[in-house]
N, C-alpha and C positions, 0 to 999 in steps of 0.2 A: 629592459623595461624596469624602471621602478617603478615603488608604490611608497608613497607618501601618508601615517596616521594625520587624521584631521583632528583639530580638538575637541576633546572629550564633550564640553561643552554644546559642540554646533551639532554635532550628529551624535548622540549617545547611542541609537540604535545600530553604529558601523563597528565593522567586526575589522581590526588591524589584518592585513594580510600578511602581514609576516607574525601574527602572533604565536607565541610558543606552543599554547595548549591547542593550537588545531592538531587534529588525527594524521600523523605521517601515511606515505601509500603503503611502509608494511603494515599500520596499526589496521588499514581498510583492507589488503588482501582477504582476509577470513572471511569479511563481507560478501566480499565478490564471488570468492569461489563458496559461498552458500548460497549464493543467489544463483551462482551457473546449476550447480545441484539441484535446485528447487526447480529452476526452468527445464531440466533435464529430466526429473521425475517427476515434473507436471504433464511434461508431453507424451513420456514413455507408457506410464498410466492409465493417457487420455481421457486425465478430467480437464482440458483444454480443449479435448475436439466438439466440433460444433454438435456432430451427431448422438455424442454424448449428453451434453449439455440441453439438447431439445429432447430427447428420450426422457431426461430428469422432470420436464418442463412438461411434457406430456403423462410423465407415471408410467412409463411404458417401462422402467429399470429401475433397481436397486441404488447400480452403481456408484452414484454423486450422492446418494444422500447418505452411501457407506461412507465417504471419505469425506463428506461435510460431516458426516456423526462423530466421526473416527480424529479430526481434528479438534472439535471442542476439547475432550480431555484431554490432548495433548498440549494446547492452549492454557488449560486449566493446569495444568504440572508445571508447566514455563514459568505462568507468572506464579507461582507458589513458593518454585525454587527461588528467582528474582526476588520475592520481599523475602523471606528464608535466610538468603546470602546476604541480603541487603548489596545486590548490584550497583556499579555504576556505569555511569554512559564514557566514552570515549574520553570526553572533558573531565571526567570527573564526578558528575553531578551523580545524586541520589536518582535513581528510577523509578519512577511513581506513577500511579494510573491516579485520575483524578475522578470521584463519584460522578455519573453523569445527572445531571437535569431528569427529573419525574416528568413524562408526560407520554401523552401515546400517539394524538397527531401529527406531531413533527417527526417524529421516526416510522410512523407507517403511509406518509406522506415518502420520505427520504428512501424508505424500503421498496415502496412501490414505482417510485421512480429509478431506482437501481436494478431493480426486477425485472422493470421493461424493455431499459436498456441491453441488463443484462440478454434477454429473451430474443428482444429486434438484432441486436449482435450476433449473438450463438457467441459469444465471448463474454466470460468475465474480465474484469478490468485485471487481475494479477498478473494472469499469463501472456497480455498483450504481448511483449518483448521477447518472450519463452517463443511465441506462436511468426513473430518476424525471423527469428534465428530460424525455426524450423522451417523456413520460408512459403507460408502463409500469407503471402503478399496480403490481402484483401484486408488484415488486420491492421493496414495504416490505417484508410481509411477512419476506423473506430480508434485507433490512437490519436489521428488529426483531432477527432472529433470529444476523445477524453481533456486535448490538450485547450481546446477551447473553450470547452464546457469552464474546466479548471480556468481559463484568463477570467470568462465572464463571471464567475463566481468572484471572481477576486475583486472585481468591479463591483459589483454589488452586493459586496457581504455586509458591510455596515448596513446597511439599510433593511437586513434581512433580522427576523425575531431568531437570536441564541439564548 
Protein backbone atom coordinates (compact mmCIF):
# COMPACT_ATOMS: atom_id res chain seq x y z
CA UNK A 1 0.00 0.00 0.00
CA UNK A 2 1.09 3.38 -0.62
CA UNK A 3 0.38 6.68 0.58
CA UNK A 4 0.63 9.63 -1.52
CA UNK A 5 1.04 13.70 0.37
CA UNK A 6 -1.56 15.73 -1.32
CA UNK A 7 -0.83 19.46 -1.77
CA UNK A 8 -0.20 21.52 0.89
CA UNK A 9 -2.51 23.93 -0.56
CA UNK A 10 -5.77 21.65 -1.08
CA UNK A 11 -5.81 20.06 2.27
CA UNK A 12 -3.56 22.02 4.75
CA UNK A 13 -5.33 20.27 7.63
CA UNK A 14 -3.83 16.47 6.30
CA UNK A 15 -1.11 15.08 8.29
CA UNK A 16 1.62 13.19 5.63
CA UNK A 17 1.80 9.60 6.63
CA UNK A 18 4.92 8.92 6.16
CA UNK A 19 5.93 12.17 8.10
CA UNK A 20 9.21 12.11 10.09
CA UNK A 21 7.98 13.71 13.31
CA UNK A 22 5.08 11.19 14.06
CA UNK A 23 5.84 9.22 17.35
CA UNK A 24 7.58 5.78 16.51
CA UNK A 25 5.72 2.51 18.43
CA UNK A 26 8.97 2.56 20.82
CA UNK A 27 8.39 6.38 21.45
CA UNK A 28 4.45 5.14 22.34
CA UNK A 29 5.43 1.94 24.44
CA UNK A 30 5.68 3.95 27.82
CA UNK A 31 2.16 5.17 26.95
CA UNK A 32 0.86 1.96 26.68
CA UNK A 33 2.29 0.15 29.50
CA UNK A 34 0.96 3.44 31.69
CA UNK A 35 -2.18 2.94 30.61
CA UNK A 36 -2.09 -1.06 31.21
CA UNK A 37 -0.82 0.16 34.78
CA UNK A 38 -3.59 2.66 35.29
CA UNK A 39 -6.26 0.02 34.14
CA UNK A 40 -4.64 -2.47 36.51
CA UNK A 41 -4.82 -0.26 39.49
CA UNK A 42 -7.96 0.99 38.69
CA UNK A 43 -9.44 -2.26 38.87
CA UNK A 44 -7.36 -3.76 41.80
CA UNK A 45 -8.47 -0.58 43.93
CA UNK A 46 -11.99 -0.84 42.86
CA UNK A 47 -12.63 2.54 41.99
CA UNK A 48 -14.09 0.93 38.81
CA UNK A 49 -16.46 -1.22 40.57
CA UNK A 50 -20.03 -0.37 40.16
CA UNK A 51 -20.75 -1.10 43.95
CA UNK A 52 -18.18 1.29 44.74
CA UNK A 53 -18.98 3.94 42.60
CA UNK A 54 -22.96 3.82 43.83
CA UNK A 55 -21.79 3.61 47.76
CA UNK A 56 -19.90 7.16 46.71
CA UNK A 57 -23.17 8.31 45.10
CA UNK A 58 -25.24 7.32 47.95
CA UNK A 59 -22.49 8.68 51.01
CA UNK A 60 -22.55 5.44 52.12
CA UNK A 61 -18.24 5.36 51.92
CA UNK A 62 -15.27 7.31 52.10
CA UNK A 63 -13.65 5.36 49.55
CA UNK A 64 -13.92 7.38 45.98
CA UNK A 65 -13.84 10.50 47.37
CA UNK A 66 -10.28 9.42 49.04
CA UNK A 67 -8.91 8.65 45.78
CA UNK A 68 -10.85 11.54 43.83
CA UNK A 69 -9.21 13.80 46.80
CA UNK A 70 -5.93 12.01 46.66
CA UNK A 71 -5.71 12.76 42.80
CA UNK A 72 -6.10 16.39 42.66
CA UNK A 73 -2.71 16.98 44.34
CA UNK A 74 -1.11 14.60 42.45
CA UNK A 75 -2.54 16.37 39.32
CA UNK A 76 -1.66 19.53 40.85
CA UNK A 77 2.38 18.28 41.13
CA UNK A 78 2.15 16.98 37.38
CA UNK A 79 1.30 19.98 35.93
CA UNK A 80 3.82 21.94 38.07
CA UNK A 81 6.60 19.68 37.20
CA UNK A 82 5.26 20.04 33.24
CA UNK A 83 5.56 24.08 33.09
CA UNK A 84 8.72 23.67 35.72
CA UNK A 85 10.63 21.50 33.05
CA UNK A 86 8.92 23.30 30.32
CA UNK A 87 7.80 19.64 28.80
CA UNK A 88 7.31 18.73 25.42
CA UNK A 89 4.66 16.66 23.62
CA UNK A 90 5.98 13.80 21.43
CA UNK A 91 6.15 16.19 18.18
CA UNK A 92 7.93 18.41 19.97
CA UNK A 93 5.52 21.14 20.89
CA UNK A 94 5.50 23.18 24.17
CA UNK A 95 2.75 21.66 26.72
CA UNK A 96 0.39 24.21 27.74
CA UNK A 97 -2.95 24.13 29.52
CA UNK A 98 -4.90 26.95 28.07
CA UNK A 99 -7.28 29.38 30.81
CA UNK A 100 -10.56 28.12 30.43
CA UNK A 101 -13.85 30.48 29.82
CA UNK A 102 -15.65 32.10 33.24
CA UNK A 103 -18.86 30.93 33.51
CA UNK A 104 -20.90 28.49 35.65
CA UNK A 105 -23.89 27.30 33.45
CA UNK A 106 -22.06 25.52 30.93
CA UNK A 107 -19.94 23.47 33.35
CA UNK A 108 -22.65 22.67 35.85
CA UNK A 109 -24.88 21.83 32.92
CA UNK A 110 -21.80 19.57 31.35
CA UNK A 111 -21.06 18.30 35.25
CA UNK A 112 -24.48 17.22 35.71
CA UNK A 113 -24.78 15.64 32.63
CA UNK A 114 -21.56 13.49 33.34
CA UNK A 115 -22.90 12.94 36.87
CA UNK A 116 -25.84 11.13 35.63
CA UNK A 117 -24.29 9.29 33.12
CA UNK A 118 -21.81 8.61 35.37
CA UNK A 119 -24.53 7.36 38.09
CA UNK A 120 -27.12 5.51 35.25
CA UNK A 121 -23.71 3.63 34.29
CA UNK A 122 -22.13 2.69 37.77
CA UNK A 123 -19.23 3.53 35.36
CA UNK A 124 -16.93 6.30 34.90
CA UNK A 125 -16.00 6.99 31.43
CA UNK A 126 -11.84 6.29 32.34
CA UNK A 127 -12.02 2.84 33.32
CA UNK A 128 -14.47 1.81 30.46
CA UNK A 129 -11.51 -0.38 28.64
CA UNK A 130 -9.82 -1.26 32.20
CA UNK A 131 -13.51 -2.83 33.02
CA UNK A 132 -13.80 -4.94 29.28
CA UNK A 133 -10.21 -6.46 29.91
CA UNK A 134 -11.45 -7.35 33.32
CA UNK A 135 -14.34 -8.86 31.55
CA UNK A 136 -17.10 -6.81 32.58
CA UNK A 137 -18.97 -7.49 29.40
CA UNK A 138 -22.14 -5.11 30.20
CA UNK A 139 -19.47 -2.00 29.92
CA UNK A 140 -19.74 -2.17 26.03
CA UNK A 141 -22.87 -1.36 26.19
CA UNK A 142 -21.91 2.35 27.87
CA UNK A 143 -18.84 2.27 25.69
CA UNK A 144 -21.21 1.85 22.47
CA UNK A 145 -23.01 4.50 24.00
CA UNK A 146 -19.77 6.91 25.00
CA UNK A 147 -18.80 6.33 21.23
CA UNK A 148 -21.98 7.76 19.94
CA UNK A 149 -22.62 10.22 22.16
CA UNK A 150 -18.81 11.36 21.09
CA UNK A 151 -19.98 10.88 16.82
CA UNK A 152 -23.23 13.17 17.75
CA UNK A 153 -21.18 15.73 19.49
CA UNK A 154 -19.13 15.98 16.67
CA UNK A 155 -22.15 16.72 14.51
CA UNK A 156 -23.26 19.36 16.31
CA UNK A 157 -20.47 21.15 17.92
CA UNK A 158 -20.41 24.08 15.69
CA UNK A 159 -23.75 25.04 16.45
CA UNK A 160 -23.13 24.48 20.18
CA UNK A 161 -22.20 27.94 22.45
CA UNK A 162 -17.91 27.47 23.43
Amino acid sequence: MQFRSLPSAAAPDCVDVADASAPTLAKLLPYLFTGLAFGFITIKSEIASWYRIQEMFRFDSFHMYGVIGSAIPVAALGLWLLRRREQRSLNGERISIPPKDRGFVRYAAGGTLFGLGWALAGACPGPMLALAGAGWWPILIVLAGAVLGTYVYGLVRTRLPH
